[in-house]
DOTORMI-586648 format. One line per 3 residues: number of its first residue (from 1); their letters; for each residue x, y, z of C-alpha. Coordinates in nm, 4 decimals. Example, Ala and Ser with C-alpha at 12.3 -4.5 7.8 and 13.67 -1.06 7.14 Angstrom:
<rs>
1 = AS = 1.2300,-0.4500,0.7800 | 1.3670,-0.1060,0.7140
</rs>
This chain:
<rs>
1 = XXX = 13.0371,11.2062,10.4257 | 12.8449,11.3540,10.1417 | 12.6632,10.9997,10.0879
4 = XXX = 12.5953,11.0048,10.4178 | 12.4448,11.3261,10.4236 | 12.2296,11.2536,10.0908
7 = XXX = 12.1239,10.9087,10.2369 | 11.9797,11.1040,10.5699 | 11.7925,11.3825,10.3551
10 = XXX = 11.5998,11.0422,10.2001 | 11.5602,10.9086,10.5350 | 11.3721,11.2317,10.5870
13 = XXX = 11.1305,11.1260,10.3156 | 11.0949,10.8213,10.3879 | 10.9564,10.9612,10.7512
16 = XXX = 10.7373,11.1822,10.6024 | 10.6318,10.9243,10.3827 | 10.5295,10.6851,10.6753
19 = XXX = 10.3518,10.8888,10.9406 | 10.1193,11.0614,10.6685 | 10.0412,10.7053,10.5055
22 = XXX = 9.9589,10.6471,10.8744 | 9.7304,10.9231,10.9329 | 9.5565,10.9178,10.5895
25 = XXX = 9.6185,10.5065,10.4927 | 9.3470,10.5483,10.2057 | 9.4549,10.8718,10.0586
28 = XXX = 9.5987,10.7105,9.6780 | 9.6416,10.8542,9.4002 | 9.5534,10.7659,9.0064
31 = XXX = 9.7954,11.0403,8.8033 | 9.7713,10.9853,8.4090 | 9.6201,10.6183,8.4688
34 = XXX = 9.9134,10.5191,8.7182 | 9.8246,10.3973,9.0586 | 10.0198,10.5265,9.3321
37 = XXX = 9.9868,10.3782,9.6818 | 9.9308,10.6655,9.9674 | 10.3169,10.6749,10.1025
40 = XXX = 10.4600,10.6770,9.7672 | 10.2415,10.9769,9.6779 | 10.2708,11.1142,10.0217
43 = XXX = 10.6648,11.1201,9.9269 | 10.6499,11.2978,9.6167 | 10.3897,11.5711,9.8091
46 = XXX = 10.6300,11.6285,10.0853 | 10.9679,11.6591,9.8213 | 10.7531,11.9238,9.6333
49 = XXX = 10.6776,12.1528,9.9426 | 11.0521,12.0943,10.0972 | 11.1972,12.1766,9.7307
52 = XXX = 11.1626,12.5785,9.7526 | 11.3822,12.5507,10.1028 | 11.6525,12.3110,9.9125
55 = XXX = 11.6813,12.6694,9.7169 | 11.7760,12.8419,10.0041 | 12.1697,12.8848,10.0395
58 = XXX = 12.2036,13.1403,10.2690 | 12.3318,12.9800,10.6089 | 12.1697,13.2577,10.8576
61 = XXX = 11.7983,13.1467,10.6863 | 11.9041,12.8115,10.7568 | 11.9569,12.8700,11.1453
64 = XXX = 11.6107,13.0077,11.2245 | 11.4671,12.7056,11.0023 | 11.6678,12.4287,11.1691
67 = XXX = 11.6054,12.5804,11.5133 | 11.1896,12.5214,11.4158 | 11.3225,12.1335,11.4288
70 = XXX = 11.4947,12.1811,11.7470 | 11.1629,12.3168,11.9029 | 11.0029,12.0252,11.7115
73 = XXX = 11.1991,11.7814,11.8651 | 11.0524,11.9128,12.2452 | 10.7131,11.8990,12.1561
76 = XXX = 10.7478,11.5258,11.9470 | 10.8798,11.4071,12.3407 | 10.5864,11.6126,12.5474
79 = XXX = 10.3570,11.4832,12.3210 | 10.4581,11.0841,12.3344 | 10.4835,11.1094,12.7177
82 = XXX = 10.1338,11.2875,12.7097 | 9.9957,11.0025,12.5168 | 10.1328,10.7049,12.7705
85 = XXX = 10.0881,10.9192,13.0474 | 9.7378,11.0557,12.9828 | 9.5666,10.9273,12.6921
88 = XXX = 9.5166,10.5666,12.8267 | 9.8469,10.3739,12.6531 | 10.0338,10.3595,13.0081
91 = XXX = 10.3620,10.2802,13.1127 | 10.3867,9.9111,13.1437 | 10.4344,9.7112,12.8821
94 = XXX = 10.6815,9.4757,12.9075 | 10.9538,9.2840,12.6700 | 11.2460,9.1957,12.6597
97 = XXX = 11.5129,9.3980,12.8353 | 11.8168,9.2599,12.5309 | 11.7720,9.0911,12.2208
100 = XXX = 12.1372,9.0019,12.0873 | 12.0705,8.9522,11.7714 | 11.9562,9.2894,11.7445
103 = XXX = 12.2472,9.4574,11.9393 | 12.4247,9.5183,11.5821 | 12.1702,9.7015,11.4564
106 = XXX = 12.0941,9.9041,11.7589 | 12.4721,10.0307,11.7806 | 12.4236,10.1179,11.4072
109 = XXX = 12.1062,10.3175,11.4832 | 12.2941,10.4908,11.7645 | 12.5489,10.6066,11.5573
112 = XXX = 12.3074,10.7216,11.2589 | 12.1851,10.9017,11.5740 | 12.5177,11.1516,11.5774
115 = XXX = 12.6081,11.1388,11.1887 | 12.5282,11.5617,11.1735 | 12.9056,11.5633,11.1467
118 = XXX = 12.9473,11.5871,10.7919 | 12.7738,11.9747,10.8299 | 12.9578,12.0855,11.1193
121 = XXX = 13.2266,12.2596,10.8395 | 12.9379,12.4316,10.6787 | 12.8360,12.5442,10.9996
124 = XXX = 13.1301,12.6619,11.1725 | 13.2288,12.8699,10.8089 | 12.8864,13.0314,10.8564
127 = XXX = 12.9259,13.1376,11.2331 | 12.9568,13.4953,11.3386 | 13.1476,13.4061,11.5972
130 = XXX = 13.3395,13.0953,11.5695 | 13.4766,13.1087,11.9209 | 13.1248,12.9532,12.0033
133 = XXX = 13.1356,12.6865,11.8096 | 13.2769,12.4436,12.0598 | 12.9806,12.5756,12.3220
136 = XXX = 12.7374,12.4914,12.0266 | 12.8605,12.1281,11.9718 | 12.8257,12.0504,12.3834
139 = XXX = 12.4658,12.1811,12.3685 | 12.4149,11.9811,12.0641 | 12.5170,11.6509,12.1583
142 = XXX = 12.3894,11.6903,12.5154 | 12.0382,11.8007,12.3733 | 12.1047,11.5004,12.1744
145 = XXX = 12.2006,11.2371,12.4351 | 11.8997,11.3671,12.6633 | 11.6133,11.3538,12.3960
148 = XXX = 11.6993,11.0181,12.2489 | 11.7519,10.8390,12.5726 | 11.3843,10.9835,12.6718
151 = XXX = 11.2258,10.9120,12.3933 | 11.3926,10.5424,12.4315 | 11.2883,10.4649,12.7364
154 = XXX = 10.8980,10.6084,12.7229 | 10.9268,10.4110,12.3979 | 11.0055,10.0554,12.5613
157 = XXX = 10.7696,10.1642,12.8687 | 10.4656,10.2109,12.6205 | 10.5267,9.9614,12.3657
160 = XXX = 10.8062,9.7041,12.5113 | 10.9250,9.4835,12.2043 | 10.6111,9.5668,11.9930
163 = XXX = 10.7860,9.9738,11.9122 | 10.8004,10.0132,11.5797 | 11.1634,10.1477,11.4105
166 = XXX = 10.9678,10.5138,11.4086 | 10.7482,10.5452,11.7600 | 10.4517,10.7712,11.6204
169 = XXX = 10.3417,10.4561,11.3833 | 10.2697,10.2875,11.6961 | 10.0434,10.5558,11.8583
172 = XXX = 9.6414,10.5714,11.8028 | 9.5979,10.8459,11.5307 | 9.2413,10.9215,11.7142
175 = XXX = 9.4095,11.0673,12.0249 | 9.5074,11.4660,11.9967 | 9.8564,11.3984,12.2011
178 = XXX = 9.9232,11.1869,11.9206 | 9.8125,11.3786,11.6068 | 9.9928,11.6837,11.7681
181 = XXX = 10.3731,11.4265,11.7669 | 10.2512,11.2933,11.4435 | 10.2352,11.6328,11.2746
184 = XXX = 10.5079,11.7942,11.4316 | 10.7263,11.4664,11.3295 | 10.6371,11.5724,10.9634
187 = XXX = 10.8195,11.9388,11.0793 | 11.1539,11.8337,11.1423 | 11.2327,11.6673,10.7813
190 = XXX = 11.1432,12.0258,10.6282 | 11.3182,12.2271,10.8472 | 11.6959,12.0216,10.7928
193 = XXX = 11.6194,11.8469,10.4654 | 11.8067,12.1347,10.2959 | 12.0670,12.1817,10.5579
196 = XXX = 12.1691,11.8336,10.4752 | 12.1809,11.9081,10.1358 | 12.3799,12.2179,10.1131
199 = XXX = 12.7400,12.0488,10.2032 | 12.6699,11.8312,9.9050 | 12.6226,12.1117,9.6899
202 = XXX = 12.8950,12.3115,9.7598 | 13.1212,11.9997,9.7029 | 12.9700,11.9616,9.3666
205 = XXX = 12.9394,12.3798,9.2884 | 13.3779,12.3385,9.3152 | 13.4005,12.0626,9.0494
208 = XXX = 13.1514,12.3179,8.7943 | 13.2210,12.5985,8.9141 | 13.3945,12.7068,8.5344
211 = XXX = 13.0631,12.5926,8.3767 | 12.7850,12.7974,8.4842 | 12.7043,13.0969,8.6504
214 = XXX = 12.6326,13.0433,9.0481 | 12.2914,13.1083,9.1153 | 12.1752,12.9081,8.7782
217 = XXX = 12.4429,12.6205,8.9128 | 12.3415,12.6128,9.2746 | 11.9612,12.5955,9.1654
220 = XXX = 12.0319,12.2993,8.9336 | 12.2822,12.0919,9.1518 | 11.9496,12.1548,9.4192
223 = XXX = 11.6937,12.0502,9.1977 | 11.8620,11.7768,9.0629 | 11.9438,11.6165,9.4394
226 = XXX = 11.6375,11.6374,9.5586 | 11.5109,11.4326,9.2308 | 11.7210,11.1781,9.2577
229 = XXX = 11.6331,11.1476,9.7029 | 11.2839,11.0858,9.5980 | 11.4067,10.7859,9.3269
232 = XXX = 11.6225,10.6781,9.5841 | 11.3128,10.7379,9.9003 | 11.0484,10.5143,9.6462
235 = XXX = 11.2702,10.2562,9.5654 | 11.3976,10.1799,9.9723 | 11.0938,10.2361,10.1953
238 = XXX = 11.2063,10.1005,10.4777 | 11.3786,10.3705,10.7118 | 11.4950,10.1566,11.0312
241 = XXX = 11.6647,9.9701,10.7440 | 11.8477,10.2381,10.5589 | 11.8989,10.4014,10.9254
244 = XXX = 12.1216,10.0818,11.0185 | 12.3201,10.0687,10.6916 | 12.3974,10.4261,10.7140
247 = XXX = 12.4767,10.4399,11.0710 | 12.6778,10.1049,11.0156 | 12.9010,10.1768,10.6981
250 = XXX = 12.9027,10.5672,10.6600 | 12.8854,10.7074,11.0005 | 13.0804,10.4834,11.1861
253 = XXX = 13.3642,10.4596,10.8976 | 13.3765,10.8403,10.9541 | 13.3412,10.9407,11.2588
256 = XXX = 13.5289,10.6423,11.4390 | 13.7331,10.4248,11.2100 | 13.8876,10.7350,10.9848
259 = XXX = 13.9531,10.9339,11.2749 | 14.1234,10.6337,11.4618 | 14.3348,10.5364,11.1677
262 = XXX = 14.4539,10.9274,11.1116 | 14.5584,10.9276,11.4477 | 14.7604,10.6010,11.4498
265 = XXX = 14.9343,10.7551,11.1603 | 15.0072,11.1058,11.2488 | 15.0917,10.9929,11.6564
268 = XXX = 15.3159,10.7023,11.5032 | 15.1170,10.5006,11.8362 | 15.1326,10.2351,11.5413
271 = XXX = 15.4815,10.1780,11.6313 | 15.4685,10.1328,11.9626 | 15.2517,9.8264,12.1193
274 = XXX = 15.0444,9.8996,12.4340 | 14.7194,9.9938,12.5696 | 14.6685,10.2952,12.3582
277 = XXX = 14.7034,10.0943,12.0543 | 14.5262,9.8034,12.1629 | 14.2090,10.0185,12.2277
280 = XXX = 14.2408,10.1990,11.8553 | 14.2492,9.8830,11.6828 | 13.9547,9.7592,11.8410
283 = XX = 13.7703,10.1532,11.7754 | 13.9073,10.1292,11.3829
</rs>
């Protein structure tokens, strides 16, 4: 879960990486005679204005910043459906409906989609009032299920098979309904970056926690992770990729086959062939 977590805090780089190459595609850089192309620079930009927030390790701060990315999240959808319904892109392009070979990735994508698991611990530990916490997951996942099927289907109604694996790279950067979900895109990676971090860090804070004092440990562990995201961001730029792996080996293996397994074993349904069993094996 913690690899997961680390893998979608580079994903969030690599995002922020893409859609400002996109807006600014000649912006490079020459640093101490080394030539750096616009979304490599563009990544190391973004990691050193998210890095004083990857400091932050107190869990109330963290709600008012992550709820920025909810509101983000709105405005990214009213702004795409702006663009094909106002801006002249339209609603009919057409594709095709399936493409088989493409179904594997897809289900990996759609279960990157719900891999926020891994903090739900973190977050339930920080509530005031855990009795809400099962409240807050059925808001979350609803919210969830809503936005993403929206933002599918304008997606395939304004670009058919031609949408890219991130939707603003497709949309004219000279339109405002577009700058306004290209900019608010570049929101949401700064406002859970270091939620997605800080489950990693306390795992690693337990294993030192004899070594060094907390506040100098915390800031080091924090520094250090976000160092090693940007290696990991430069060296695999290609997000739908590193969406489907993740999605495919972490957050699958975690949320569906684990689970499924655990349950065989605790229920003993292992020992006993029928439906029940039947439809585990095929989940694990």
């Amino acid at each position: 879960m913690n690899i997961e977590l680390y893998l979608v805090a580079t994903c969030f780089l690599i995002l922020e990486g893409d859609n400002l190459s996109n807006l600014f595609p000649d912006m490079e850089f020459d640093i101490y005679g080394i030539h750096i192309g616009s979304k490599s620079g563009f990544i190391v930009i973004v990691a050193i204005i998210i890095l004083p927030t990857s400091w932050l390790n107190n869990m109330s701060i963290f709600s008012y910043v992550s709820a920025n990315g909810v509101l983000a999240s709105v405005i990214i959808l009213c702004a795409i459906f702006w663009a094909g319904g106002f801006d002249g892109i339209g609603f009919q392009e057409n594709g095709d409906i399936v493409k088989w070979n493409g179904v594997p990735s897809a289900i990996s994508l759609y279960a990157f989609c719900y891999c926020a698991h891994p903090v739900f611990p973190t977050l339930y530990t920080s509530m005031k009032n855990r009795r809400q916490f099962s409240k807050v997951l059925y808001f979350r996942f609803a919210f969830c299920m809503v936005t993403y099927s929206l933002i599918a289907i304008i997606g395939y109604l304004m670009f058919g098979s031609k949408l890219e694996s991130e939707i603003t790279l497709n949309l004219p950067t000279n339109k405002l309904s577009s700058r306004v979900a290209i900019f608010t895109t570049l929101v949401t990676p700064i406002a859970k970056y270091a939620l997605m971090l800080t489950p990693i860090v306390d795992t690693i804070e337990v294993k030192f926690q004899s070594f060094y004092k907390k506040r100098n440990r915390s800031f080091f562990i924090r520094t250090i992770l976000m160092i090693s995201t940007v290696v990991v961001a430069l060296s695999l730029p290609f997000f739908g990729y590193l969406m489907s792996l993740v999605g495919a080996l972490l957050s699958a293996t975690a949320s569906i086959t684990i689970p499924s397994l655990c349950y065989l074993k605790l229920s003993d349904t292992y020992k006993r062939f029928g439906v029940e069993l039947i439809l585990l094996c095929l989940l694990a």
